[in-house]
Backbone as CSV, one residue per row, in Angstrom:
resi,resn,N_x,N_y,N_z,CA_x,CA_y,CA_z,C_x,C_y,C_z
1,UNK,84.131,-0.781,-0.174,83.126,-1.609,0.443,82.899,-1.292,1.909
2,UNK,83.865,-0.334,2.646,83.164,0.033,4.050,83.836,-1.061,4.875
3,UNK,85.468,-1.539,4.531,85.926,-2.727,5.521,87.393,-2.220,5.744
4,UNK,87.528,-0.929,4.900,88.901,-0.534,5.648,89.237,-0.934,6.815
5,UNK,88.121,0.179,7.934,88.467,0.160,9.273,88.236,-1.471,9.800
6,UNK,87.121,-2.400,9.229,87.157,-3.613,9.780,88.464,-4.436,9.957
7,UNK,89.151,-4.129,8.418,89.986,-5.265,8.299,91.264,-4.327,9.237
8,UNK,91.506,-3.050,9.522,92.380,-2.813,10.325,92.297,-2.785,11.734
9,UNK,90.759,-3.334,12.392,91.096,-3.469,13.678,91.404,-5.048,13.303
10,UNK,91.077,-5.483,12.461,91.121,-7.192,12.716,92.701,-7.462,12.777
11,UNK,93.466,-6.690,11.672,95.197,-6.781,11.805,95.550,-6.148,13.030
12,UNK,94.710,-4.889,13.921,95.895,-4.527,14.573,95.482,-4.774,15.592
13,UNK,94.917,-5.375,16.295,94.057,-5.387,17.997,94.549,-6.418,18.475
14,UNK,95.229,-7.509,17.744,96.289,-8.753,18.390,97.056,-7.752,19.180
15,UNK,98.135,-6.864,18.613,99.303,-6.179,19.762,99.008,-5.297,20.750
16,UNK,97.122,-5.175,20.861,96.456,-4.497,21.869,95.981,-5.331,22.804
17,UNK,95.805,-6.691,22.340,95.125,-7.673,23.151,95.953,-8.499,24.097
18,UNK,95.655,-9.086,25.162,96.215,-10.211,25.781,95.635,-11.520,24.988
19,UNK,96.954,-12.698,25.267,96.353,-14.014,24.977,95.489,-14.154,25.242
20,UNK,94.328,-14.220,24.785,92.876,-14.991,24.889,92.146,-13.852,24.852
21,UNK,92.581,-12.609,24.645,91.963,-11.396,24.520,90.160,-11.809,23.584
22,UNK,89.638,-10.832,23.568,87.920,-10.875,22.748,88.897,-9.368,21.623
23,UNK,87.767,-9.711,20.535,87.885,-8.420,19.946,86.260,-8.380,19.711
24,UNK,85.103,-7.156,19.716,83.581,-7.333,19.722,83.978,-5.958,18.146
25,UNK,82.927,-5.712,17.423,82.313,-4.742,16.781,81.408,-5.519,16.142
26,UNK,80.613,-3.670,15.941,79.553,-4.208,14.729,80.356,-3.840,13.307
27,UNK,79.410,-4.665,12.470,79.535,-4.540,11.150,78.908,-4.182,10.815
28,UNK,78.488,-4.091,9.305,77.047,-3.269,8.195,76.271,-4.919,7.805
29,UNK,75.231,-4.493,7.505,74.419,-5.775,6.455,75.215,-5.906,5.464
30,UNK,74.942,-7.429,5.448,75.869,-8.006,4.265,77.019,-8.386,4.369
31,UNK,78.230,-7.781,5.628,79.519,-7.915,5.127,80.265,-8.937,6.179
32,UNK,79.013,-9.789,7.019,79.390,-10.804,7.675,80.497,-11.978,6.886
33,UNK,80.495,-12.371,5.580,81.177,-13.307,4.601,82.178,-12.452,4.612
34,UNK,82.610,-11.247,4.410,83.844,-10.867,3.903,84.586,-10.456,4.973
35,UNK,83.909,-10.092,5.982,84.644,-10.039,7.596,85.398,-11.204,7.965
36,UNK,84.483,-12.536,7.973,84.855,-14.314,8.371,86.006,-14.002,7.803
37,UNK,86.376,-13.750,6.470,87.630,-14.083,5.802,88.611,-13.505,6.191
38,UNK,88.734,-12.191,7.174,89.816,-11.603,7.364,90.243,-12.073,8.926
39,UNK,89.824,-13.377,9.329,90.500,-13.632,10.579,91.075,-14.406,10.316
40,UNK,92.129,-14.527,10.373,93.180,-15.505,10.348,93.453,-16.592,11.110
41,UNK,93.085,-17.950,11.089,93.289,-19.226,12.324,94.576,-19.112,12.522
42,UNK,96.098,-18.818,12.435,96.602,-18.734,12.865,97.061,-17.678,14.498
43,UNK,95.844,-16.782,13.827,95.887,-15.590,15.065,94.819,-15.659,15.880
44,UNK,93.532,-16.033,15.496,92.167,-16.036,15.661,91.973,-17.387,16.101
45,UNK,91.418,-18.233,17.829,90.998,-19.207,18.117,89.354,-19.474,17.801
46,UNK,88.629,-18.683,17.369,87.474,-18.538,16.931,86.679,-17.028,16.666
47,UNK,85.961,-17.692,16.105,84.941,-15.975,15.886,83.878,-16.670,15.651
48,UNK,82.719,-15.511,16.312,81.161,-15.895,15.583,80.466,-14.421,15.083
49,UNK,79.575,-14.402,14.971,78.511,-13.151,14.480,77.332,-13.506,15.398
50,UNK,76.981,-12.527,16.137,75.717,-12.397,16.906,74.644,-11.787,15.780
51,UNK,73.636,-11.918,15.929,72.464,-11.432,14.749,71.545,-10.386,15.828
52,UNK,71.065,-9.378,15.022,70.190,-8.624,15.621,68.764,-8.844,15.769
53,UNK,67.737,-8.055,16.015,66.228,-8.642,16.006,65.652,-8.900,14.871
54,UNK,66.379,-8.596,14.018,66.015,-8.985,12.667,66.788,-10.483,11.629
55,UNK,67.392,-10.535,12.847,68.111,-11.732,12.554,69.302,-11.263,11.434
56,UNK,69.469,-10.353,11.527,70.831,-9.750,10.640,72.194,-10.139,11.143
57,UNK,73.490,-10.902,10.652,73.845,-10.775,11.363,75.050,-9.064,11.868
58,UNK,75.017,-8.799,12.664,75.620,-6.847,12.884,76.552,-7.284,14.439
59,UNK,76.579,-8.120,14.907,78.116,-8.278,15.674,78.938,-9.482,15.146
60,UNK,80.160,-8.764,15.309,81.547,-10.306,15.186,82.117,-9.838,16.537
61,UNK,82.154,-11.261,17.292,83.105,-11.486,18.827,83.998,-12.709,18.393
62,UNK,85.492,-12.302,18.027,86.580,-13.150,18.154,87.499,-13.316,19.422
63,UNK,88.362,-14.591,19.236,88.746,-14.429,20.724,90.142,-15.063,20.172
64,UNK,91.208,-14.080,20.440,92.568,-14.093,20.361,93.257,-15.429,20.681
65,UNK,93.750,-16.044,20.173,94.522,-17.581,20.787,95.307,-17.138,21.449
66,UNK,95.633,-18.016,22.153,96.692,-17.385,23.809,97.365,-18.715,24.539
């Protein structure tokens, strides 16, 4: 499905980040639902999806709990 690399920055960019760190990428169409699921509230104080001019949404900005 094209989420290898998603779901491995989502596991590994906590031990790159500072508390309260951001993590930003884009994604593909469509895979905004299956991205949401790989942040974990225990690690993850929030996330959203920015949408493009087409109203797609193609960024996720999470922000590391700290």
């Amino acid at each position: 499905g094209g989420l290898d690399i998603v779901r491995r920055l989502i596991n590994e960019s906590p031990t790159h980040l500072v508390a309260g760190g951001s993590l930003m990428m884009e994604i593909g169409i469509g895979q905004s639902e299956d991205v949401a699921a790989m942040f974990d509230p225990l690690i993850w104080h929030s996330h959203c999806f920015l949408r493009d001019l087409q109203n797609i949404p193609r960024t996720v900005l999470a922000k590391l709990r700290g």
